[in-house]
N, C-alpha and C positions, 0 to 999 in steps of 0.2 A: 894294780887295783882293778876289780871285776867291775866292767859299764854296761848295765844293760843300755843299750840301742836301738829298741822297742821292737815292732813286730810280735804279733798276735800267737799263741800259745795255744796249740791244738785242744779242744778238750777230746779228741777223740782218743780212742785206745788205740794201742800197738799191734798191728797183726804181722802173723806171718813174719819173713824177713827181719820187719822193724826191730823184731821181739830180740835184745841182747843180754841175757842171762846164761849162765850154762845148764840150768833145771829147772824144769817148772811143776808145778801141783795141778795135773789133769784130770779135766773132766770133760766128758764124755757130752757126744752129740745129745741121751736125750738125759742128759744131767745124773749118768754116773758115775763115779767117785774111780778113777784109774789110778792115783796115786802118783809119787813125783817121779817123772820119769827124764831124762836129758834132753833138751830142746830139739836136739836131730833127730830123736825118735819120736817128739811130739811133732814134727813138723812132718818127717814121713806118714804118720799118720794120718793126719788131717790130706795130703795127697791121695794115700787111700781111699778115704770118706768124698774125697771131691768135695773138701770142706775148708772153711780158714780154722787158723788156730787165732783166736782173741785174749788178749792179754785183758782177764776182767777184774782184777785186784791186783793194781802192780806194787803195792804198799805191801803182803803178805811176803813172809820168806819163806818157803821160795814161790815167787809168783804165782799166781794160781789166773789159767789161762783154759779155754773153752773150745771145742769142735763146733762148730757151725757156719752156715749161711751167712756171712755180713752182709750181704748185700741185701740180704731178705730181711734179717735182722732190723738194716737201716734204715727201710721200708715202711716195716711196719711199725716201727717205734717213730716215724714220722705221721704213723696216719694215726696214732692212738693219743699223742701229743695234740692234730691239730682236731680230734672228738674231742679230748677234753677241753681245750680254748671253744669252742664250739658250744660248748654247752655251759661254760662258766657264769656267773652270772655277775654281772658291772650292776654295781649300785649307780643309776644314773638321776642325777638333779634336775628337770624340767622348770623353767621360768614362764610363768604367765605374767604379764603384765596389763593393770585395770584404771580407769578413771572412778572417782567417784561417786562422779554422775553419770556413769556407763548409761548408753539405751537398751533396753530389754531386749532388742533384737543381739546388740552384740555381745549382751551379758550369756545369755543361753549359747553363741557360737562359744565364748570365749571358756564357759561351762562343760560344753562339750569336748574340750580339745584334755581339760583337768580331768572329766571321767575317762576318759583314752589313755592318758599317760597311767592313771590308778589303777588300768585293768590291765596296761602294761607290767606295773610292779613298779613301778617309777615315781619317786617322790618329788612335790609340785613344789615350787617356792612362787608364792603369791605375792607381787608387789604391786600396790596401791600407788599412784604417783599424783601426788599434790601440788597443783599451781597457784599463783596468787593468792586472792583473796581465801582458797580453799586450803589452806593450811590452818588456817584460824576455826577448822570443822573438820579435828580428826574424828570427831564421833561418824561420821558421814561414811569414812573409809574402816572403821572400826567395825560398824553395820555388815555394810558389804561382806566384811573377809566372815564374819559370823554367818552371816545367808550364806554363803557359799560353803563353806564348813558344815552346815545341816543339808543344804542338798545333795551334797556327795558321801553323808556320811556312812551308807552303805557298801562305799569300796575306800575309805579311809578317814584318817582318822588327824588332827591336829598336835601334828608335834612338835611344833616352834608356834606357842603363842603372839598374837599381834604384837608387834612391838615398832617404837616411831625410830626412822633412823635416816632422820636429815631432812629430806622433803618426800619421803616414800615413809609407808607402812607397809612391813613384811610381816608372813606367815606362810611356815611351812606345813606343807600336809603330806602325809606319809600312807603306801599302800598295806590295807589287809593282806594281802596278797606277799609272799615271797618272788623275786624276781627270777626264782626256779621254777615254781608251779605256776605263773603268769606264761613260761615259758613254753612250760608241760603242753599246757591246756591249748595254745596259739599252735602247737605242732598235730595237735588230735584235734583241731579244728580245721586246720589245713589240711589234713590227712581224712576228713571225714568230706569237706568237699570236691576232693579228688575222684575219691568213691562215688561221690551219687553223680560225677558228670559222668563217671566211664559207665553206674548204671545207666543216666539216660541215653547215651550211644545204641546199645542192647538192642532196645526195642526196633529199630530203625531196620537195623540189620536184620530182623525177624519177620519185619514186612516183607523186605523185601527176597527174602526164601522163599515166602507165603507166594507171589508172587510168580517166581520163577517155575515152584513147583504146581502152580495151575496152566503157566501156559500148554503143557505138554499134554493136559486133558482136553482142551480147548483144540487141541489139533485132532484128537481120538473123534470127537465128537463129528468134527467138521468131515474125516474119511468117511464116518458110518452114514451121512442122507451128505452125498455130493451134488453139486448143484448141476441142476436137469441142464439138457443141450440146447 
């Protein structure tokens, strides 16, 4: 009876040597069609090319296997993998949490941190947190998540209405904004104050040309009325 006894199962492809078929269906370094030819003569050839032979459809009969660079191959199908992660976009959840007697001063910090995550692209979840006697005054915390909802509603918009859930009132509010084009705009903003620091550099170095190219009249001058003995 067959055990598997675990250990990890290559997802890579077969090259070169590994490859145990006795024909394969080749193709060409830059992807022409050479047709099936005997494993020893695809493997001589790829020697030729200074190339591997990659087995890229081992399901196909008979194999159908590739000239090329692996190494370059694996390369660069690692760095296009980690642009894509790179640029992917995470829908991510932010929590602010509020009194509902908040003071004005920590209302506007606490306001400011929700306009940040919406220009993020980041969706806020707002909970109200009710103590003692102020449970008996959810209009109080209902208020609030409303003023707050209208102050920000030029970068989002309320998409989980207030609702009571135990001793908190939650409400979530959701960015206008895609957390792609949030992202866009955050790389052409850093990319645009990159630009005006290396312009202000510029000028610095344009003094001091100015500079150097006058000492050397300042000397002309000084030869032509030298000072008396």
């Amino acid at each position: 009876m067959w055990c598997y006894r675990g250990g990890s199962i290559s997802a890579e492809p077969r090259i070169n040597d590994r490859i145990r078929v006795p024909e394969v269906r080749l193709v060409g370094p830059s992807g022409e069609q050479v047709g099936i030819v005997p494993l020893a003569k695809a493997l001589e050839l790829a020697q030729e090319y200074d190339l591997d032979l990659v087995e890229v459809a081992a399901t196909a009969r008979p194999p159908v296997c590739k000239l090329m660079d692996y190494g370059k191959f694996k390369y660069e199908s690692a760095m296009k993998a980690r642009e894509a992660r790179k640029n992917q976009a995470h829908t991510v959840i932010k929590e602010m949490k509020l009194r509902p007697k908040i003071d004005p001063h920590d209302y506007d910090t606490k306001k400011g941190h929700v306009v940040r995550f919406l220009k993020q692209g980041d969706k806020v979840k707002i909970t109200i947190m009710f103590r003692g006697r102020e449970q008996s005054r959810p209009e109080l915390g209902y208020r609030l998540l409303q003023r707050l909802a209208s102050d920000v509603e030029e970068l989002g918009f309320v998409e989980s209405s207030p609702k009571q859930d135990g001793r908190n009132m939650i409400m979530v509010l959701g960015p206008h904004k895609k957390k792609t084009e949030a992202m866009a705009e955050a790389r052409e903003a850093q990319a645009a104050r990159k630009a005006e620091r290396q312009g202000l550099a510029h000028p610095e170095e344009s003094v001091e040309d100015e500079t150097v190219a006058e000492a050397p009249a300042a000397e002309a001058v000084a030869e032509e009325h030298p000072a008396e003995a």
